[in-house]
C-alpha positions in Angstrom: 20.6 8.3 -6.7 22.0 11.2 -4.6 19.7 12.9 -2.2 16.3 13.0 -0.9 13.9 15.9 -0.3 11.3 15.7 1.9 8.0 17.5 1.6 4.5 18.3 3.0 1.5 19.1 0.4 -1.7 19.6 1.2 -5.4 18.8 -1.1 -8.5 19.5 -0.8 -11.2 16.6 -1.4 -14.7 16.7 -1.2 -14.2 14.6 1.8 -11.9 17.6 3.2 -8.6 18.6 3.4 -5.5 15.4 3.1 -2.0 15.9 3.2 0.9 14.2 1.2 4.1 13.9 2.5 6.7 13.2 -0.1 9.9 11.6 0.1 11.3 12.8 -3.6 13.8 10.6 -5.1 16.3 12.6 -7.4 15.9 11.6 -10.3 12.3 9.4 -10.2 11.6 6.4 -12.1 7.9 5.7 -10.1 6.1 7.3 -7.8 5.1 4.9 -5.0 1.6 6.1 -3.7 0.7 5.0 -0.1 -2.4 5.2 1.9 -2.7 4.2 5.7 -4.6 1.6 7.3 -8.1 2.2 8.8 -6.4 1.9 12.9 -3.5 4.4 12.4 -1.4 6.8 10.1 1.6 7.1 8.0 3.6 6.6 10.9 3.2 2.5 10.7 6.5 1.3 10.6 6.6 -0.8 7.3 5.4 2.7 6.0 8.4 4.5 7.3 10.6 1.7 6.0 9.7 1.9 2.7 9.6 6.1 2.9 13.9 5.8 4.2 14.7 2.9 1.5 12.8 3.3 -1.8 14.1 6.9 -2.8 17.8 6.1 -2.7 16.8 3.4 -5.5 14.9 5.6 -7.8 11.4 5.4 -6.4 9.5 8.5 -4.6 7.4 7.8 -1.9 3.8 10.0 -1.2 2.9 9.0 2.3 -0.8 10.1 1.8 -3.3 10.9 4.7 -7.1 10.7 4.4 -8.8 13.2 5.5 -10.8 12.0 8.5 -6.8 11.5 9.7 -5.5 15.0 9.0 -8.9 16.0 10.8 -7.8 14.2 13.9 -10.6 12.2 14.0 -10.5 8.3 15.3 -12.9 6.5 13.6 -12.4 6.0 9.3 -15.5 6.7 7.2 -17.0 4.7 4.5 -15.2 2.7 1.8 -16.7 5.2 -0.9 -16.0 8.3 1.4 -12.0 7.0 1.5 -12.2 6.0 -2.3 -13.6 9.9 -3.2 -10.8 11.6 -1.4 -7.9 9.3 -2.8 -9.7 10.0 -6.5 -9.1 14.0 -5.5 -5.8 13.3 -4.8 -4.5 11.7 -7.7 -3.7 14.2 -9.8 -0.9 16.0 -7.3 0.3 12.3 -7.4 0.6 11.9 -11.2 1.2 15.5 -11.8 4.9 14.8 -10.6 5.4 12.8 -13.7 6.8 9.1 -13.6 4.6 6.5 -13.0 2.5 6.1 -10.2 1.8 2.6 -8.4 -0.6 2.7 -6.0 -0.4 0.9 -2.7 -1.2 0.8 0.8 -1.7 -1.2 4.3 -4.9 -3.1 5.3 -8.2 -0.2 4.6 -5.3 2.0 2.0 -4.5 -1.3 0.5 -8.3 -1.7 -0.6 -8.8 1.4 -1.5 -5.9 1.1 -4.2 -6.8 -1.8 -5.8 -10.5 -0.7 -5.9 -9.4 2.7 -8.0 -6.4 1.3 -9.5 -8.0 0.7 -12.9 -9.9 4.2 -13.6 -6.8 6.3 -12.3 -4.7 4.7 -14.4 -2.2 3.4 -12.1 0.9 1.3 -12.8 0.6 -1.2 -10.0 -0.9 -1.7 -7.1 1.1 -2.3 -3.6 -1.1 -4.1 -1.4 0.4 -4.2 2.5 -1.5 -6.4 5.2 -4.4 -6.5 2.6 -7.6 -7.1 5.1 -8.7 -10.3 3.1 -11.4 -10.6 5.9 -12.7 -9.5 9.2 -10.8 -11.5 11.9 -12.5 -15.2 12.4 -15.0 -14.1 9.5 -13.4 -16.0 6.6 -16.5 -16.0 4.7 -16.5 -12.7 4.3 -14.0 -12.2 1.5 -12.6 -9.4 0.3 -10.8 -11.0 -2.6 -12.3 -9.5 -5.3 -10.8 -6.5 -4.8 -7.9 -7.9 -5.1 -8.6 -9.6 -7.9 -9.8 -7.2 -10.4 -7.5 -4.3 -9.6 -6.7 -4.9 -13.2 -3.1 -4.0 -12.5 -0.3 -6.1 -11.4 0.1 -6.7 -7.8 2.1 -7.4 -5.1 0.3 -8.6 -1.5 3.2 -8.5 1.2 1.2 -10.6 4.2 2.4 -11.3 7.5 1.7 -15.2 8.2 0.4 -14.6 11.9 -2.4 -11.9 9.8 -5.6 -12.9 11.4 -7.3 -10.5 8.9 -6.0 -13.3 6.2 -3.0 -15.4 6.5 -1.0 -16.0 2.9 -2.4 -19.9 2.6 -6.3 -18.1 2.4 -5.4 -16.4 -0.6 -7.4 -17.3 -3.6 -5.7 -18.0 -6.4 -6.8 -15.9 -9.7 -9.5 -17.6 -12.1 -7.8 -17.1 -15.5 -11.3 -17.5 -16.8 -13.0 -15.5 -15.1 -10.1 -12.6 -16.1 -8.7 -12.4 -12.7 -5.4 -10.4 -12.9 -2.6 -12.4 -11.4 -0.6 -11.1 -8.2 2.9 -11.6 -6.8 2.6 -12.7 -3.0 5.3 -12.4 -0.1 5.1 -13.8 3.2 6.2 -12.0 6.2 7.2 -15.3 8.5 5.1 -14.6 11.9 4.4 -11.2 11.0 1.1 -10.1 12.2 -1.3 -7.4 10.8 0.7 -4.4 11.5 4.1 -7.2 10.3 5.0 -7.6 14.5 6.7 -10.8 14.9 7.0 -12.7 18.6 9.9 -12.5 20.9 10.0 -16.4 20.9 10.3 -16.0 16.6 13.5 -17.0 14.7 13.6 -13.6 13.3 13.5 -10.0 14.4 10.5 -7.1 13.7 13.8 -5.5 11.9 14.5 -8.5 9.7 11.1 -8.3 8.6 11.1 -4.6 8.1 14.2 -5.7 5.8 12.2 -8.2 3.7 8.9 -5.8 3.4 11.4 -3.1 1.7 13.6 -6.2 0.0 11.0 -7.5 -1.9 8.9 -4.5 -2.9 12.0 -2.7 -4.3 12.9 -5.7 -6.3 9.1 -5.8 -7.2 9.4 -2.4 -8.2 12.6 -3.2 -10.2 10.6 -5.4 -12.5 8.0 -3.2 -13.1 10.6 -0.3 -14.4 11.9 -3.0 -17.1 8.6 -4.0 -18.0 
């Protein structure tokens, strides 16, 4: 696909200034959207991953930062405050032109699939989705999940105390659930860190995480 540009923007939200940090394939098919997680920036590593891999197959990559991040402060605001600013931003994002899947890990996971229908989005790209609050099962999270009204894929580590892949509900065609695609990350934990004693390496997950989500994405262009 020839080679890849990398660039800063900036947008102002009501909740402040964010920043986007695009990784432009040549010639696009999708535009990958990603937010960060509530505990860090675009700096995770299965962030990064997909940022170096996904352009080279057709796909650009926004890395997007919330304001409260490009603010330097520590602590995340409110679900609604994170939802406004992503809403502000999503016009630089579809103004580029292809298709636009959302996506994101653990809090910018959520905050995709709870916007994902309004803003029109392809997809939705759900990394380390916070399914709970560690040891809190019964406080579920799924119905975000649920009725992003978009197809989507959840990539979960199966160490993820914030929701291991075997908690996942399945949807309730009745109900209208949409259906999801769901990949397991073998001893992966929230952030998709493996042990030392593990069969398999951080990198070989890293591999997987980009493996499956481009192939993901690969359906989606043919759909």
């Amino acid at each position: 696909m020839g080679r890849v540009t990398t660039d800063t923007q900036t947008v102002d939200t009501p909740a402040g200034e964010a920043r986007i940090t695009w990784h432009r394939a040549r010639r696009p098919r999708l535009v990958l959207a990603l937010g960060h997680g509530a505990g860090g920036g675009i700096e995770a590593r299965d962030l990064a991953a997909l940022a170096g891999a996904l352009p080279a197959l057709g796909v650009t990559v926004a890395l997007v930062e919330q304001p409260w991040r490009v603010a330097g402060r520590k602590v995340a605001p409110a679900p609604k405050t994170l939802d406004t600013g992503w809403r502000a931003l999503w016009p630089a994002l579809a103004g580029s032109g292809p298709p636009v899947v959302a996506g994101g890990r653990s809090a910018g996971a959520r905050v995709a699939c709870r916007t994902a229908r309004e803003l029109g989005a392809r997809a939705v790209l759900a990394l380390s989705f916070p399914l709970h609050p560690p040891g809190r099962p019964e406080k579920s999270r799924s119905a975000e999940l649920l009725t992003a009204g978009v197809p989507a894929l959840v990539v979960q580590g199966g160490n993820d105390p914030f929701g291991r892949p075997a908690e996942f509900p399945a949807p309730d065609a009745a109900s209208g659930d949409m259906p999801y695609e769901l990949v397991e990350v073998p001893y992966g934990d929230h952030g998709f860190a493996v042990p030392k004693r593990a069969p398999s390496t951080g990198d070989e997950a890293l591999e997987l995480i980009t493996r499956s989500v481009a192939a993901w994405l690969g359906g989606l262009r043919e759909c």
